[in-house]
C-alpha positions in Angstrom: -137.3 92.0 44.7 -138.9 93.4 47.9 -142.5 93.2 46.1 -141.9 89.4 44.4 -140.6 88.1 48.0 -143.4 89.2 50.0 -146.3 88.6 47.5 -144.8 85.1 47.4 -145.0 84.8 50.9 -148.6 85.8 51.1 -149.9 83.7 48.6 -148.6 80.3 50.4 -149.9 81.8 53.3 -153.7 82.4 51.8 -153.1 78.5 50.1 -152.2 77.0 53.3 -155.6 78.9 55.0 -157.6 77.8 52.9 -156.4 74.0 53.2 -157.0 74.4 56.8 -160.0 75.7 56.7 -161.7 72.1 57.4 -159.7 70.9 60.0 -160.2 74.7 61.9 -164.1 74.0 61.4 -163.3 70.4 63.0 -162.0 72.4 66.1 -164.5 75.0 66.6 -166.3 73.4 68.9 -164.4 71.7 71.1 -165.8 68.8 73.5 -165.9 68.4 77.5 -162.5 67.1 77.2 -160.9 69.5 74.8 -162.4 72.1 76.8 -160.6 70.6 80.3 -157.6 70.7 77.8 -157.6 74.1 77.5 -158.2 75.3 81.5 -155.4 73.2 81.6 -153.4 75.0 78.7 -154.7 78.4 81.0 -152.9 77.1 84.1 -150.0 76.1 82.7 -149.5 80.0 80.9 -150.6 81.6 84.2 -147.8 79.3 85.7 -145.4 79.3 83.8 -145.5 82.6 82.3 -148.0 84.7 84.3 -148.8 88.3 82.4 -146.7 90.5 80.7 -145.6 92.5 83.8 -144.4 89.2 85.2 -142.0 89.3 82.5 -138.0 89.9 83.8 -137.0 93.0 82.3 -134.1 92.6 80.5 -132.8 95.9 81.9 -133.2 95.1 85.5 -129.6 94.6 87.1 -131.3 92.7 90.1 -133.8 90.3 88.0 -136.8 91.8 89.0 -140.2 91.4 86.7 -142.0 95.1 85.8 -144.6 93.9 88.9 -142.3 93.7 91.7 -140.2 96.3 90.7 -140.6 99.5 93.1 -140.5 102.4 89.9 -142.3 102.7 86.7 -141.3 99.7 84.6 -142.7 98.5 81.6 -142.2 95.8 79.3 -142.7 94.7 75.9 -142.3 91.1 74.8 -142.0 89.8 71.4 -146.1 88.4 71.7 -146.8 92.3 71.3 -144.3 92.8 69.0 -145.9 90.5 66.4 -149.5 92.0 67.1 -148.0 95.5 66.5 -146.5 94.4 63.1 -144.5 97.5 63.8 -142.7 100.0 61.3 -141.1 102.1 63.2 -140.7 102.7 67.0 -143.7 104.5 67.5 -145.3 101.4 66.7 -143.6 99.3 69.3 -144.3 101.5 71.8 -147.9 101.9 71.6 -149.8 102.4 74.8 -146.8 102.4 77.4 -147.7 104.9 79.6 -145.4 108.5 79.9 -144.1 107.4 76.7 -144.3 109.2 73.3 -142.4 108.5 70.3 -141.5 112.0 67.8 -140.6 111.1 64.2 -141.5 113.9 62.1 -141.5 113.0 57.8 -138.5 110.7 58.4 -140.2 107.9 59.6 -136.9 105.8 60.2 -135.3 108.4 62.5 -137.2 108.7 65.7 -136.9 110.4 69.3 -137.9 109.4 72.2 -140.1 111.3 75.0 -140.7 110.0 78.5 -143.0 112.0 81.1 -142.2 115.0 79.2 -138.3 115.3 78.4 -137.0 114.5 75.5 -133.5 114.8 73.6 -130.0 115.8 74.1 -129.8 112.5 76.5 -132.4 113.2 78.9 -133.6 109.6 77.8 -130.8 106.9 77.5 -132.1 104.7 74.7 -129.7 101.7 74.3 -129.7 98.7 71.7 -127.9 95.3 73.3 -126.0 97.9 76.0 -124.9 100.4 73.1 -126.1 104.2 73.5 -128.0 106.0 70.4 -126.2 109.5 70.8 -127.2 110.8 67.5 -128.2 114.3 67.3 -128.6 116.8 64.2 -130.2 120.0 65.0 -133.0 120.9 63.1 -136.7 121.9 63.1 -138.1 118.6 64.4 -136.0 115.9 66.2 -132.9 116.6 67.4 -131.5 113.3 69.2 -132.7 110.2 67.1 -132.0 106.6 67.0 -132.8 104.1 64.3 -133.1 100.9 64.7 -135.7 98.3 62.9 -138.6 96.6 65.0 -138.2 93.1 62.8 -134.9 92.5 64.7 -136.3 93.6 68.5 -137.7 90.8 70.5 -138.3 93.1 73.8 -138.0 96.5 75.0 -138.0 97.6 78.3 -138.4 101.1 79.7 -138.6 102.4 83.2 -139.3 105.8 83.8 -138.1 108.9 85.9 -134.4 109.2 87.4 -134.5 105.9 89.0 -132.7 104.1 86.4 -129.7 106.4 87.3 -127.4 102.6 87.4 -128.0 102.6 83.6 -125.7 105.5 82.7 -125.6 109.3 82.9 -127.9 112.1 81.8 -130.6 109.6 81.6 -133.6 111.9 84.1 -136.4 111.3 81.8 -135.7 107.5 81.9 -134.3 104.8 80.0 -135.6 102.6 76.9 -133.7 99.0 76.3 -134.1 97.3 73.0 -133.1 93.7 72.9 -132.5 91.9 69.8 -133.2 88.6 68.8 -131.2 85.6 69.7 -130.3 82.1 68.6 -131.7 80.3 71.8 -135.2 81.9 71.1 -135.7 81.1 67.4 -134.5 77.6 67.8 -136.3 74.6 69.2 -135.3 72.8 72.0 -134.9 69.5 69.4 -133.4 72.0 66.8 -129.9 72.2 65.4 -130.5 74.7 62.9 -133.8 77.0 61.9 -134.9 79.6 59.1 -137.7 81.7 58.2 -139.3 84.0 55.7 -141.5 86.9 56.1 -143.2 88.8 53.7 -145.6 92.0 54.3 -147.8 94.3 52.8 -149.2 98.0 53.9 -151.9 99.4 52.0 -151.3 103.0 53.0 -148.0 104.4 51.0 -147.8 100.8 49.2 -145.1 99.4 51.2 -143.3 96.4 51.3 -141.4 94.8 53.6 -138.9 91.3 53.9 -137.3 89.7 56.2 -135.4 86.1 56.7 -134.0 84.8 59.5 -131.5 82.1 60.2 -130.1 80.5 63.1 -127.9 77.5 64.2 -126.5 75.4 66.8 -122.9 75.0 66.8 -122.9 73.1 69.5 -124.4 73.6 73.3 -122.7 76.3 74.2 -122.4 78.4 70.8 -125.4 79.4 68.7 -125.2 82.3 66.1 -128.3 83.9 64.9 -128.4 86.8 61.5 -131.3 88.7 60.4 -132.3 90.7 57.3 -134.5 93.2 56.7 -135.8 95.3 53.6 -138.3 97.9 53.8 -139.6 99.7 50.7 -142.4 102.4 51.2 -143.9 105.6 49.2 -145.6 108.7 50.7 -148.4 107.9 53.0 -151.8 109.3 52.9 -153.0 110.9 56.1 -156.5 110.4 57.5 -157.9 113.4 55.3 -156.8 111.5 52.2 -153.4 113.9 51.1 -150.7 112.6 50.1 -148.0 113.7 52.6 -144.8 114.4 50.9 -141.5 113.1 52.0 -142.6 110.3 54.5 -141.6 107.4 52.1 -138.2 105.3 52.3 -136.4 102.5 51.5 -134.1 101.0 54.8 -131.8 97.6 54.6 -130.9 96.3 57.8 -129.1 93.8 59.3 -128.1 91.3 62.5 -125.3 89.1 63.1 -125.3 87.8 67.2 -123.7 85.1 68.4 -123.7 83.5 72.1 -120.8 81.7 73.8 -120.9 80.1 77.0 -117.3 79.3 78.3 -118.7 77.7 81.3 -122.4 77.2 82.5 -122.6 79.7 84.6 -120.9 82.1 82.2 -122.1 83.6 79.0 -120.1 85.9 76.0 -122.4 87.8 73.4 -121.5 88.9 70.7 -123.4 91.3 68.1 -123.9 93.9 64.9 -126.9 95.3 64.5 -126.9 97.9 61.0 -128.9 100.0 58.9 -128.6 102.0 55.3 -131.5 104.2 55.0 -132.6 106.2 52.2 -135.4 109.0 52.5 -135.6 112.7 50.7 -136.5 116.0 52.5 -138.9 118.3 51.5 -139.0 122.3 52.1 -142.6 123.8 51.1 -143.5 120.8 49.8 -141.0 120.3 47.3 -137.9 117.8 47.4 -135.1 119.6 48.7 -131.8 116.8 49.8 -131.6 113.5 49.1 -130.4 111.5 52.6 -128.4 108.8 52.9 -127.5 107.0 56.2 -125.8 104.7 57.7 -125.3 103.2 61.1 -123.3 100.7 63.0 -123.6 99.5 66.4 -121.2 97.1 67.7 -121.5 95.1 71.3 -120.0 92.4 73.9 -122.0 91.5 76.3 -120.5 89.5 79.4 -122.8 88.1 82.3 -120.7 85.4 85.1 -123.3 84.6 87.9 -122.1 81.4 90.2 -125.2 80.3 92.3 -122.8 78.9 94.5 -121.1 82.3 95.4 -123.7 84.7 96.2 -121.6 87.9 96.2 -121.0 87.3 92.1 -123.0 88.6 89.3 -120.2 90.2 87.2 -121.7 91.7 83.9 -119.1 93.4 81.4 -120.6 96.0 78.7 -118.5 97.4 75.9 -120.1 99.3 72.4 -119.3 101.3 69.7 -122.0 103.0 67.6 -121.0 105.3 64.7 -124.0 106.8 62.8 -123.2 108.8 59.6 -126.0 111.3 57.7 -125.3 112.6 54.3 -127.2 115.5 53.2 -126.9 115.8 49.2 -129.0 119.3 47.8 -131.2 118.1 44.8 -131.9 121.9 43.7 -130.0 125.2 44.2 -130.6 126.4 47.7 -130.6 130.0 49.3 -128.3 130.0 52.5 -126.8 132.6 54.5 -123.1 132.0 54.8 -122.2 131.1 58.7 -120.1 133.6 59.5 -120.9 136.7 57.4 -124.7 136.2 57.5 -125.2 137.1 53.7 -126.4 135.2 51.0 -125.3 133.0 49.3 -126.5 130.1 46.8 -125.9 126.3 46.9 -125.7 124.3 44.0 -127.4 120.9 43.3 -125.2 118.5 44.5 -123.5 120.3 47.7 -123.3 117.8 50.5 -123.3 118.0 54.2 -122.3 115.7 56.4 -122.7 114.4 60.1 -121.0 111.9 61.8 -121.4 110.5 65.7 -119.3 107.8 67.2 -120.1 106.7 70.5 -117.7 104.6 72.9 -119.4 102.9 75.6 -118.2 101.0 78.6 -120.5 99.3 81.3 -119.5 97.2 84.8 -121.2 96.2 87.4 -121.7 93.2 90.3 -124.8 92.4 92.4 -123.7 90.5 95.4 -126.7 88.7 97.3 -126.6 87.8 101.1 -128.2 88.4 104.5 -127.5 90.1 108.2 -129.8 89.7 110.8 -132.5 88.2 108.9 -132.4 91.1 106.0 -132.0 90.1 102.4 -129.5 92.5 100.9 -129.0 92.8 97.2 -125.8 95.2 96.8 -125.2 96.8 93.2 -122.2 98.3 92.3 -120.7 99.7 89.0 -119.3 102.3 86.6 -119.7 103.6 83.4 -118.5 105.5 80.6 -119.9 107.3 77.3 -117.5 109.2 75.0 -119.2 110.9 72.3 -117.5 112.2 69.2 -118.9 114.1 66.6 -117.8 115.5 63.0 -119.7 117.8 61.1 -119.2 119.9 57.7 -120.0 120.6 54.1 -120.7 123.4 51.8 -121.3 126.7 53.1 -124.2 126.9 55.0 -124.5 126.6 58.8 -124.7 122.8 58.8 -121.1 122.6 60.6 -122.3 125.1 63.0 -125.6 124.4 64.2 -124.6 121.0 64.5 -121.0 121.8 65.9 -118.1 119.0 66.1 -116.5 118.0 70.0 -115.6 115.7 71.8 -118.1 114.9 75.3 -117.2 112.5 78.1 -119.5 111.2 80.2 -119.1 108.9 83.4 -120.2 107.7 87.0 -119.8 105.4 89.4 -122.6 104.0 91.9 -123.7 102.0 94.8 -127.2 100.6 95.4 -128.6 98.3 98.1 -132.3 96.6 98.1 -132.9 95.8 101.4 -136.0 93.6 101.6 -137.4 92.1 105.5 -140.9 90.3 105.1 -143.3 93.5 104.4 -140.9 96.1 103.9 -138.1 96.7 101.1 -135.7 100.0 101.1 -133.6 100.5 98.3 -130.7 103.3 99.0 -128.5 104.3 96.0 -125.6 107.1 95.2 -124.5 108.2 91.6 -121.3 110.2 91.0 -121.4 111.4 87.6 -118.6 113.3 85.9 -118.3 115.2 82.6 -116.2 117.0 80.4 -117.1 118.2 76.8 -114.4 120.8 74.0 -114.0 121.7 70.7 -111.2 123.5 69.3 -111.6 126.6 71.2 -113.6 126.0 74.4 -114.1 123.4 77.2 -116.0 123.0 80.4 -116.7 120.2 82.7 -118.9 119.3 85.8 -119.9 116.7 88.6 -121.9 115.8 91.1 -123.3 113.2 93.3 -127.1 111.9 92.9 -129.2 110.0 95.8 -132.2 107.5 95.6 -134.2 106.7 98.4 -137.1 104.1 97.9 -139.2 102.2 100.9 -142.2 99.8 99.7 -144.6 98.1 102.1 -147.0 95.2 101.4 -149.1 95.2 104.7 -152.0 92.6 103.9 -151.9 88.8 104.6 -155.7 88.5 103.2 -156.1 86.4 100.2 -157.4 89.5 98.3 -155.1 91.7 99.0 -151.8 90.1 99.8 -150.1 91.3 96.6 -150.8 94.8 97.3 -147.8 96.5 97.5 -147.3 100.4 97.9 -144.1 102.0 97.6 -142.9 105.4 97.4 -139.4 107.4 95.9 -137.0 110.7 96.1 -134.5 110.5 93.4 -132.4 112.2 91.6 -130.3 112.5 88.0 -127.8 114.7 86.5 -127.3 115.4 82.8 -124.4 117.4 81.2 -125.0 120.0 78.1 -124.8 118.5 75.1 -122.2 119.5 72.5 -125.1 121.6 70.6 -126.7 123.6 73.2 -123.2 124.4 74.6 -121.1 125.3 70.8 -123.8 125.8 68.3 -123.2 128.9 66.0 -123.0 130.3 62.6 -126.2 131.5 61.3 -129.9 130.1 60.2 -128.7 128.4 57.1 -131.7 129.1 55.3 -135.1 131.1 54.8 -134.2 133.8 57.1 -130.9 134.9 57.9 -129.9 135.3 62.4 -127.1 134.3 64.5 -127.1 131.3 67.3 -124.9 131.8 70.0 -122.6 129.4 72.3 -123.3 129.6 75.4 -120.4 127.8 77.0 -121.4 128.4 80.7 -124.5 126.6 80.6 -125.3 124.4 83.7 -125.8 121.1 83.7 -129.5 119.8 84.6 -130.3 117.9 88.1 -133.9 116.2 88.4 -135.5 115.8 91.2 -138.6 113.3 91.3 -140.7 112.3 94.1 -143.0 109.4 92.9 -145.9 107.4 94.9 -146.8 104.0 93.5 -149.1 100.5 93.8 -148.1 97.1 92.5 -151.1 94.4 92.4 -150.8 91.1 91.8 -153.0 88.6 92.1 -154.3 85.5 90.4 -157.4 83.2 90.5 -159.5 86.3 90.3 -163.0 85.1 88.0 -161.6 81.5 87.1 -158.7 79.3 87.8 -155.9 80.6 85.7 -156.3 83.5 85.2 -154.3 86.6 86.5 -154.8 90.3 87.0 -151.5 92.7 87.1 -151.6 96.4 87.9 -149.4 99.6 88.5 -150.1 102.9 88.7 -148.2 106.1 89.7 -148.2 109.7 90.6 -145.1 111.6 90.0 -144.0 115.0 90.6 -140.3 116.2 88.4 -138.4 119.2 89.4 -135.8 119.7 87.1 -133.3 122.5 88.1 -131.3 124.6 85.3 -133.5 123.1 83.1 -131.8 124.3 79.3 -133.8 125.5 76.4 -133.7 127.4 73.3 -135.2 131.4 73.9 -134.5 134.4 71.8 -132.8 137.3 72.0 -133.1 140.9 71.3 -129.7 142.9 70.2 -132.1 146.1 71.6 -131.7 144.5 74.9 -127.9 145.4 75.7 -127.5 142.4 78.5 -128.3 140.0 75.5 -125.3 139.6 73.6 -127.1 139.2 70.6 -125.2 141.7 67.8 -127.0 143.7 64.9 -126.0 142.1 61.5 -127.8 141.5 58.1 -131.1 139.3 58.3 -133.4 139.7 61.0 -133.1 141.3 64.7 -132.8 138.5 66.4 -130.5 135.7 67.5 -130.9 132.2 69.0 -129.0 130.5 72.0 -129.5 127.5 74.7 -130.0 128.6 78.0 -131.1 127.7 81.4 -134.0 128.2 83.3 -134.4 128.1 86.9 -136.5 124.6 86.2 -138.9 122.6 85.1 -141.6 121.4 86.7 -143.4 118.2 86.0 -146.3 115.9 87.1 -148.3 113.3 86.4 -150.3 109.9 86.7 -149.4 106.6 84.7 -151.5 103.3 85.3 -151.0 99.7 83.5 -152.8 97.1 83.7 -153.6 93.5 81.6 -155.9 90.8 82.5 -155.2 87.5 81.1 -157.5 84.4 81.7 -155.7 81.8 78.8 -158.7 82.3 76.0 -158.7 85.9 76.2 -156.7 89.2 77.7 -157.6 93.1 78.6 -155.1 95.5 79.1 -155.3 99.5 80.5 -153.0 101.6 80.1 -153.3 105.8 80.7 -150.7 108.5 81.2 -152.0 112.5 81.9 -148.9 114.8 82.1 -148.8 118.4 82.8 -145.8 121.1 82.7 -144.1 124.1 82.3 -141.0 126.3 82.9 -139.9 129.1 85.2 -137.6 131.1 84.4 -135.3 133.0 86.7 -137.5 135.9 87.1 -140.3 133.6 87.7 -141.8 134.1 84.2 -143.8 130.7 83.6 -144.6 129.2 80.2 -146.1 126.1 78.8 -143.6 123.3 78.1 -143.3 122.1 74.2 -142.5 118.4 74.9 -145.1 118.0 76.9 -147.2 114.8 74.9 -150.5 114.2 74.8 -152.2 112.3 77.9 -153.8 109.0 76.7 -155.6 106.3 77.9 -155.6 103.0 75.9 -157.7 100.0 75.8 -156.7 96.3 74.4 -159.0 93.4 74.5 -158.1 90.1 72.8 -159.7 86.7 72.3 -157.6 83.1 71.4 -159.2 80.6 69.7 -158.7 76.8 68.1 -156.4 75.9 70.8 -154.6 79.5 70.3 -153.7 79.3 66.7 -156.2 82.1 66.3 -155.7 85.5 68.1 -158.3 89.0 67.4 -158.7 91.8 69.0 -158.9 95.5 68.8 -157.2 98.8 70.4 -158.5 101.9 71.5 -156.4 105.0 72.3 -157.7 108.5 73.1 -155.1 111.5 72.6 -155.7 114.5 74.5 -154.4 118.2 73.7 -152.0 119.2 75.4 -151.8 122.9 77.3 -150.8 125.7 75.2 -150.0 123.8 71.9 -151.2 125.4 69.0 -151.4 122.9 66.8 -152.9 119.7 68.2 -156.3 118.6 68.8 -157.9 115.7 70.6 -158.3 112.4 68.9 -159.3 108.9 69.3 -157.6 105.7 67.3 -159.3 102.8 66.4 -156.9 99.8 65.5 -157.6 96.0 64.8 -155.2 92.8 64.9 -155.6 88.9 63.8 -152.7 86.3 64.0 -153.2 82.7 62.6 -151.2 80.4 63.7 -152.3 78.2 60.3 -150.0 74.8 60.5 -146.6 74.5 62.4 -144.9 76.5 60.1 -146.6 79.0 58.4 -148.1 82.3 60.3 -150.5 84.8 59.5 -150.5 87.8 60.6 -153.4 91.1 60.1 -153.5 94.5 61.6 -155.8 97.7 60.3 -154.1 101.0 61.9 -156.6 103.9 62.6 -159.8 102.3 60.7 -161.5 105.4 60.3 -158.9 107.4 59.2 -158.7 110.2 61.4 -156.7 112.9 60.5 -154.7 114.1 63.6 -150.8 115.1 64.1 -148.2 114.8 67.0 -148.3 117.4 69.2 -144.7 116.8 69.5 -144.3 118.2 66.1 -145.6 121.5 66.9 -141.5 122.8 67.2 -141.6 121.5 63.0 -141.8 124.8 60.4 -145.5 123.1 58.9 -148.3 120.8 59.8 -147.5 117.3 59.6 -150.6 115.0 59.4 -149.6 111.5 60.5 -151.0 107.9 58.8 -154.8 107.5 58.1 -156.1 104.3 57.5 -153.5 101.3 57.3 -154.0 97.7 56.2 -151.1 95.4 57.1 -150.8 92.1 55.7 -148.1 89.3 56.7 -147.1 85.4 56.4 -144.4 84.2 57.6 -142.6 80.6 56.9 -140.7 78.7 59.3 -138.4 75.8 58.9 -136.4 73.7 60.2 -133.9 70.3 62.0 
């Protein structure tokens, strides 16, 4: 069904281009006043929309655009999107600096790293104001999220502890995905609105389709749903092997709706799901069959009265549950959990893991002046209760992955001060937690400051939207349920104990962060616009917990002599870790053609309490990208190319430097029907992730990749 759908959809696309082919010769060369037509067109973008960074980030709680705010912000819109033709997160996130996307063989399940930290919470990533809590221990990612990119129209990140008003935990950062809505799919003289997309990928023959619908009930109620089928085999990587286990088949789904009781008010409503289908591999050969599925549930309430200046009420509540079935497709050796010795599991033994999270979100900006100072005064609270289920067959998987209960919550105050040049933000977090199973418990809290001052001291035309700013902050994140109760023994291969470690501290990050925002416009030629930022950063993050392993000959350890190997495994702190780094991004856009720079070098490592150092493992490669891009035929035609360089990082074994080459086309062919073209690595380079150096074998990621895409619109 997949297959018929989308090669359906590509052959009206290739019909309609070639019918058009004489009326895009016709506008190939344009005359005088076409071309006065399109400076015009320019002016009217630069206007009206400016570059990406001029974009307002959906996660911003003041309204700022990534450009004027004071912290590493970055933005992705749905333009990018489309050029991306994305499937999977990695994809969307391409080139945003201090950002690295870990996703091992199961392509749908992914985990996201920012400047360096990675997992367990350390970065908040939240769909429509719901948190992805998921976690399953294992050899490669161990918090992951799934949602698909066909039903994102924008993601936001900002990087560092400074988002410490979007929730707790969250000292790497936070990364927003907004879905799509009714009141961007229709147009303004629309009622009601479809569409139907159908793609190809060369590499692992995969298909993908999607329809859309949307419709106006009336002015203030629009609904909006959106379906998605993906259906892909085993991908080759750049040296041409076939690597086993990375194909899938995923059906997801979106139902949002928007109310507006009153103009100034607004009610949304939303579902956003996913079944997902993969099969593991162990040496090569198919080991469990996975099933999962996974639910996220929001309301979203905004009231802003221009008239009252002190409101800006916005009302969060979610529920995600995400449920992973592990069914064994052969006989398995495991070590039974508590006794350590062997046992065997027959075909058809299933383990199961289930995560429900509860989320609640307030806050208010109130907006007003003393003595000539613009105040904008933020305040809120929020809470996150996690609650997770394990079991199955003998085996570990109920240990390593243990059940709880965590509660998470905090309260804050922020106030942006801004007085001509100069703009101070102050803030103060409370955060609060508590986590238990059946036989332990332990809780914590603390209070967390931001300080921020940014200066622009130029009035010259050149330079008045320089802007300099500089930050202390810090963020607070309580042990997860896993590093705190894991136990049991290694399930498989080798037998060895893990340990709980139930008086693990909680980790405190403490970044200091210097910054530039430029902005200026009219730079070569009426129109256009130039937007950069760029950062140094330097993260201290106290008590900093990781996995180490013991000895039961040293006799402080804990670790007991039993069958398997003399060892055991357990979460513990260090006295920190220590990390720094440079990000830049920058885009040039001048109407018939855009540049963009991005680049992110990070550098880290432990200390332990003894003042042992050693390389940190999440530490991602440092990369630079390039993007140029050229519109033609009054913008119905878009090309261009990317260029990424991936360095190695320190002390991983197993990556290597490598460059990517990709290559995108979109054709806007009539008024509804869209073409789309992307090539991913053209010359097939065979490289990994260093981020899967933690996995038990090598895994090569995608060589060459042809994408292929139409899409048909309609509409009254």
């Amino acid at each position: 069904m997949a297959s018929s759908i989308s090669i359906l959809m590509a052959g009206a696309a290739a019909i309609t281009l070639s019918l058009s082919t004489a009326k895009a010769q016709q506008t190939a060369q344009p005359a005088p006043d076409q071309q006065a037509d399109r400076k015009k067109k320019a002016d009217e973008r630069a206007e009206a929309e400016g570059t990406l960074l001029d974009k307002i980030l959906v996660i911003s709680r003041t309204g700022e655009t990534a450009i004027q705010s004071l912290a590493s912000a970055s933005h992705v819109d749905q333009e990018q999107l489309d050029r991306r033709m994305a499937t999977t997160p990695n994809e969307m996130l391409l080139g945003v600096p201090g950002v690295a996307v870990q996703a091992d063989a199961r392509r749908v399940s992914s985990s996201i790293n920012i400047r360096g930290l990675q997992d367990f919470g350390r970065v908040a990533v939240i769909v429509d104001g719901a948190r992805q809590d998921f976690q399953r221990s294992d050899h490669g990612t161990q918090s992951t999220f799934y949602v698909d990119p066909e039903l994102i129209k924008a993601v936001d990140v900002i990087r560092g502890p400074v988002a410490n008003t979007y929730g707790s935990g969250a000292i790497g950062g936070v990364v927003f995905f907004d879905t799509k809505d009714a009141a961007d799919f229709l147009k303004p003289e629309e009622t009601w609105a479809g569409s139907l997309t159908g793609r190809y990928e060369s590499n692992g023959k995969g298909w993908t389709s999607s329809a859309t619908g949307a419709y106006k009930i009336n002015d203030s109620w629009d609904v909006l749903g959106n379906i998605v089928y993906r259906d892909y085999g085993d991908y080759k990587n750049g040296g041409g092997d076939t690597v086993a286990g990375t194909g899938f088949d995923v059906l997801s789904g979106l139902l949002k709706t928007t109310i507006r009781p009153t103009e100034n008010s607004q009610l949304k409503l939303g579902w956003v799901g996913s079944k997902d289908g993969w099969t593991e591999t162990s040496g090569g050969v198919p080991a469990n069959d996975v099933d999962l599925k996974s639910n996220t549930f929001t309301a979203r309430y905004n009231i802003t009265d221009d008239a009252e200046s002190w409101l800006d009420l916005h009302i969060n509540a979610s529920y995600n549950k995400t449920v992973l079935d592990l069914t064994a497709l052969t006989a398995q050796n495991r070590f039974d959990p508590t006794t350590g010795l062997p046992v065997v599991l027959p075909p058809g033994s299933l383990s199961t893991f289930d995560v429900g999270t509860t989320g609640i979100d307030m806050w208010n900006t109130s907006r007003f002046e003393t003595a000539g100072v613009a105040h904008e005064l933020t305040y809120g609270g929020d809470w996150v209760g996690d609650n997770v289920e394990t079991g199955g067959t003998a085996g570990g998987d109920s240990f390593y992955t243990p059940s709880g209960k965590r509660n998470v919550s905090g309260a804050y105050v922020q106030d942006k001060l801004t007085w001509e040049w100069l703009e101070v933000i102050g803030g103060l977090r409370y955060d609060n937690y508590s986590l238990k199973d059946s036989k332990n418990e332990t809780s914590g809290d603390r209070v967390s400051p931001r300080i921020t001052v940014g200066v622009s001291p130029f009035d010259s035309a050149g330079l008045a939207g320089l802007q300099f700013y500089g930050t202390y902050a810090e963020g607070y994140r309580s042990p997860s349920l896993t590093e705190t109760l894991i136990s049991g023994n290694h399930p498989a291969g080798v037998s060895f104990p893990f340990l709980p470690n139930p008086n693990l501290k909680p980790e405190t990050g403490k970044t200091v962060e210097f910054g530039i925002n430029y902005k200026q416009n009219d730079i070569i030629e009426a129109g256009d616009a130039l937007r950069l930022k760029a950062a140094y950063f330097n993260n201290n993050v106290d008590d900093y917990i990781d996995g180490v392993t013991l000895s039961p000959f040293d006799p402080t350890s804990g670790c007991p002599f039993g069958p398997g190997i003399p060892i055991c495994f357990q979460y513990q702190n260090f006295a920190k870790a220590k990390i720094n780094g440079f990000e830049l991004e920058s885009v040039y856009d001048a109407g018939w053609g855009f540049a963009g720079l991005s680049a992110s070098i990070i550098d880290g490592h432990t200390v332990s309490y003894e003042g042992k150092r050693a390389d940190l493992a999440t530490i991602p490669s440092s990369q630079v990208t390039g993007q140029l891009g050229f519109r033609f035929l009054e913008d119905k035609l878009t090309v261009g190319g990317e260029v990424q360089y991936n360095g190695k990082p320190k002390g991983n074994p197993v990556a290597k430097d490598f460059t990517l080459v990709n290559a995108f086309a979109s054709y806007q062919a009539t008024g509804n029907l869209k073409l789309d073209f992307r090539a991913d690595n053209l010359f097939d380079v065979k490289y990994t992730n260093p981020l899967n150096g933690s996995t038990t074998a090598v895994l090569y990621e995608p060589g060459v990749t042809l994408k292929l895409a139409a899409t048909m619109r309609f509409g009254g």
